[in-house]
VEXRO-340417 format. One record per residue: residue in three letters; x, y, z of N, C-alpha, C in turn. Coordinates in steps of 0.001 Angstrom, whole numbers, plus 500000, padded with zeros to 6 digits. Each point is the difference from the previous one (the first is absolute). Layout:
N
AlaXYZXYZXYZ/...
//
This chain:
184
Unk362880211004276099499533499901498643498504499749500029/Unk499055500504498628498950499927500254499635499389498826/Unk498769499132500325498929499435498485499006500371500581/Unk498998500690499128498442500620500456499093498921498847/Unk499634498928500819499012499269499371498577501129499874/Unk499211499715499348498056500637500557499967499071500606/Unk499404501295501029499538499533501153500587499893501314/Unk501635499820499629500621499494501281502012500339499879/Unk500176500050500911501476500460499789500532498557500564/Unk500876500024498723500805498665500471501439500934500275/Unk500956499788500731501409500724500353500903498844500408/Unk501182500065498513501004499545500276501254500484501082/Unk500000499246500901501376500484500934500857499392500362/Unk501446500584499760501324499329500049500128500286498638/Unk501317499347500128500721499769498570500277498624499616/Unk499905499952498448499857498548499359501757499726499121/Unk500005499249500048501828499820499512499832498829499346/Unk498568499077499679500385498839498797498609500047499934/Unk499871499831498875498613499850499284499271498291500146/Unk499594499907500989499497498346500527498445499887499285/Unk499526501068499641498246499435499396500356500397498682/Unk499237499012499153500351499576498552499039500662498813/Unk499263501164500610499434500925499416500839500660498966/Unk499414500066498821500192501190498806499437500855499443/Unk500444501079499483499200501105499847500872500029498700/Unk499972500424498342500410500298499268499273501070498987/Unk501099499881498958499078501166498703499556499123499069/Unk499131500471499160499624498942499076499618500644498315/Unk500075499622499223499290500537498703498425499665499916/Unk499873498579500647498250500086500153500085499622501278/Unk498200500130500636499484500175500998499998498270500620/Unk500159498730499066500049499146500918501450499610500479/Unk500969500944500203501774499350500602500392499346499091/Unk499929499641499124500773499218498856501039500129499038/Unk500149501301499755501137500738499262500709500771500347/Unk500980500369500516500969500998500981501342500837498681/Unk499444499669498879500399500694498861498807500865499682/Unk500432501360500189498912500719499161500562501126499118/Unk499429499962498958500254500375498913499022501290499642/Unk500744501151499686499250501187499719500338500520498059/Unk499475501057499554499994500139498936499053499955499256/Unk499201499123499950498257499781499873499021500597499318/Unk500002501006501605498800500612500072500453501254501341/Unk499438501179499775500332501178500440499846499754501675/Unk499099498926500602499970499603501271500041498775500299/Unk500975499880500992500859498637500315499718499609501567/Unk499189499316499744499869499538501918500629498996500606/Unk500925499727501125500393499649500511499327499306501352/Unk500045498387500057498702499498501100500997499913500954/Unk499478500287501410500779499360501175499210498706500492/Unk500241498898499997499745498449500477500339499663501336/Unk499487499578500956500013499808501340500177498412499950/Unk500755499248499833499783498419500231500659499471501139/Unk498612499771501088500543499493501177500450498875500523/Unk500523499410501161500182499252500213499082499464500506/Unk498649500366501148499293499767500938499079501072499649/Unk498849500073501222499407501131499686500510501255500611/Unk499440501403498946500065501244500065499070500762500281/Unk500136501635500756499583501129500201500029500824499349/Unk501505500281499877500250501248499622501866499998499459/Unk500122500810499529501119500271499607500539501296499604/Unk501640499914500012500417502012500458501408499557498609/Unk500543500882499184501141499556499216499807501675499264/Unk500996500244498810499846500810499342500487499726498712/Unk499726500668498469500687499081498996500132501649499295/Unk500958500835500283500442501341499361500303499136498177/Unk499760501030498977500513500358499048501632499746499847/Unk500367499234499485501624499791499585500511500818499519/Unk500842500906500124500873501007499354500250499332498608/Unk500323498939499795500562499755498725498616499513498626/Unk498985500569500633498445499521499227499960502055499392/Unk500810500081499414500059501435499568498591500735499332/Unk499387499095499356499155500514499055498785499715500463/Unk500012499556501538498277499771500708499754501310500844/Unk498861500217500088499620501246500909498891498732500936/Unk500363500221501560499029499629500526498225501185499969/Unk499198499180499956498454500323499745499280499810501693/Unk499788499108500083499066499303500957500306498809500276/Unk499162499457501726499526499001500310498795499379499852/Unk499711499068499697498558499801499755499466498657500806/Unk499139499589501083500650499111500968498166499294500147/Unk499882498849500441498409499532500721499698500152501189/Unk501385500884500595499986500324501514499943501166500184/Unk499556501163500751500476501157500473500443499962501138/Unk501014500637499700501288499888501182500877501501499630/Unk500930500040501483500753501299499896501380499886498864/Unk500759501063499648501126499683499350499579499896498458/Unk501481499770499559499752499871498389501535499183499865/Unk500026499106499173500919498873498857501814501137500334/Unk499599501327499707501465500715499906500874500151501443/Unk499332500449500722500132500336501428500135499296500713/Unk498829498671500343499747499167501073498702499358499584/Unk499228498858500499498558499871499620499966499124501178/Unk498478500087500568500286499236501472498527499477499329/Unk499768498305499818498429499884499231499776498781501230/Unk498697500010500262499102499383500785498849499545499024/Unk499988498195500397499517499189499064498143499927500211/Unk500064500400501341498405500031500127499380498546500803/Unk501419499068499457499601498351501140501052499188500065/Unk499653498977500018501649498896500111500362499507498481/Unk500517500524499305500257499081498448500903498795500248/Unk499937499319499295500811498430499931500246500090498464/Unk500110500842499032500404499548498841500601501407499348/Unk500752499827498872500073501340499048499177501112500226/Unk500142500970499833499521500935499982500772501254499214/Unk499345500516499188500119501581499386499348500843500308/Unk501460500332501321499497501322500434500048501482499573/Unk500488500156499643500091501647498768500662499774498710/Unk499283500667499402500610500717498520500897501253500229/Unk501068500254498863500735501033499841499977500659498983/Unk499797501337499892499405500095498592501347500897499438/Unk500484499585498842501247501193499448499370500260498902/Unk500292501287499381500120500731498679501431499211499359/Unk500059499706498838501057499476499170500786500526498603/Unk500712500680499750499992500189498863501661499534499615/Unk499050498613498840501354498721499586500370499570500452/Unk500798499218499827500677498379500666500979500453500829/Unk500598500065500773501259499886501297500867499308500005/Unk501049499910500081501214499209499566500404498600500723/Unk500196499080499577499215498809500391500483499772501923/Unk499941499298500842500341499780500958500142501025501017/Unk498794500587500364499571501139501120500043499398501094/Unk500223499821501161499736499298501075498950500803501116/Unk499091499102500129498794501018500602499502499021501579/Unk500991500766500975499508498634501042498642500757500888/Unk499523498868500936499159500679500582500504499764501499/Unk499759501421500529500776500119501336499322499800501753/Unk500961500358500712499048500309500814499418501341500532/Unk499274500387500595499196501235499905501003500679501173/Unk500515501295499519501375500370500424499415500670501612/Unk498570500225500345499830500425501650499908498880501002/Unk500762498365499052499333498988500870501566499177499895/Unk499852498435499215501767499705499844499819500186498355/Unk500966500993499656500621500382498811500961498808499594/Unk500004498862500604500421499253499034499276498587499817/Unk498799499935500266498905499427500197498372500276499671/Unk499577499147499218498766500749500478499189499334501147/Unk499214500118500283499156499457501640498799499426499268/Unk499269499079500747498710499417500257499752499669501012/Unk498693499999500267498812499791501042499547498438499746/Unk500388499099500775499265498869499992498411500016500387/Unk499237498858499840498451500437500642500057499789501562/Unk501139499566501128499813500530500945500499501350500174/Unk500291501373498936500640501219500021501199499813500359/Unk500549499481500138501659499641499938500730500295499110/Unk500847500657500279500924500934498814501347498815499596/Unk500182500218498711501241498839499505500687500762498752/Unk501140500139499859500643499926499080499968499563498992/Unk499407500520498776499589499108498506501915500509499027/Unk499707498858498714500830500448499351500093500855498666/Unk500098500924499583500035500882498931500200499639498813/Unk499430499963499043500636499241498786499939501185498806/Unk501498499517499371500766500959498736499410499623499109/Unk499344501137499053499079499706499039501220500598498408/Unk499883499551499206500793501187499088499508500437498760/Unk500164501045499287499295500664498992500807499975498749/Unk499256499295499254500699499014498582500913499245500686/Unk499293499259500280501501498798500220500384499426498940/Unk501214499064500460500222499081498846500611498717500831/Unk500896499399499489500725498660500819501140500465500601/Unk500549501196499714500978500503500928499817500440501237/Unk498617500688500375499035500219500801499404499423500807/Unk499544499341500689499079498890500427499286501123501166/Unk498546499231500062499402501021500441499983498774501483/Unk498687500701500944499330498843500930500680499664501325/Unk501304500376500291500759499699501066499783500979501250/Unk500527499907501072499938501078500866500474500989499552/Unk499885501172500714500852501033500280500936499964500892/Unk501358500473499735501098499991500971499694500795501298/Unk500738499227500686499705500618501475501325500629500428/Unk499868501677499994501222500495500238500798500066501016/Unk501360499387500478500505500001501345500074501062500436/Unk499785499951501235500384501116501372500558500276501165/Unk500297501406500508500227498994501596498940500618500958/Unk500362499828500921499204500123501462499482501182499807/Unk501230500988500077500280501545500419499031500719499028/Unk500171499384498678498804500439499163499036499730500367/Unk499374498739500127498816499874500105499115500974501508/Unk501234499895500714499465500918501273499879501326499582/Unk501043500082498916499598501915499668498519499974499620/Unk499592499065499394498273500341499588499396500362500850/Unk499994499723501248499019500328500834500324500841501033/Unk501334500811499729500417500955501036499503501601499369/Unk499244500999501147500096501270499428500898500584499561/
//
């Protein structure tokens, strides 16, 4: 597995089976992590923040946060980011922080086209970046040390039936699978 900090390749190797560093990565309605309800209908463009809140310090970080099938009436637009880095929000995004952070951070915007409100309780998690662990996303500590962060379920119109902010489920597997990933 790979994280491409600038400047430097950090490379995760092996496989991870419990999430031991207390890193989060979530979605947000604004840019400082505070609301994990976001609400569209508005206004014709709806951005979506990704929030990095670490445990320790950071490099870099690898995750992906695709479009929810059930967000019918968004068209993804763009990324819009303070970093340039490879990838994009749909696919994969591999972002390199530029130094060691110790606090919050908003690392990309998501930009959707909107047209009207979405039916309440979308679940919009953020994943891991599917060429690295797809059920994880990764970080780079500031000695480049790769760790397992946790993904957090954001949802679109929530309400109290909903609750946003928690992990993402971690889907069981077995061996044989996981070895198929890496067999030609």
């Amino acid at each position: 597995m790979n994280l491409r900090a600038i400047g430097a390749c950090v490379c995760f190797v092996g496989l991870v089976s419990v999430v031991a560093h207390s890193d989060t990565i979530g979605l947000y309605n604004d840019a400082g992590g505070s609301n994990c309800n976001i609400t569209d209908g508005a206004f014709p463009i709806k951005s979506v923040y990704v929030v990095h809140i670490p445990s320790g310090g950071v490099t870099a970080s690898d995750w992906a946060a695709p479009k929810p099938a059930c967000w019918t009436n968004a068209v993804y637009l763009s990324d819009t980011e303070p970093f340039e880095n490879p990838g994009n929000s749909q696919t994969g995004k591999t972002v390199g922080y530029g130094s060691c952070i110790t606090h919050a951070i908003h690392i990309l915007t998501i930009n959707y086209f909107v047209q009207g409100s979405s039916p309440p309780c979308c679940l919009y998690p953020l994943l891991g970046h599917p060429y690295d662990d797809p059920d994880h996303p990764m970080v780079a500590d500031c000695n480049n040390q790769g760790h397992p962060a946790q993904g957090l379920v954001a949802t679109i119109n929530g309400n109290a039936t909903c609750p946003c902010g928690y992990p993402v489920p971690v889907e069981e597997t077995t061996w044989g699978r996981v070895k198929a990933l890496y067999t030609e």
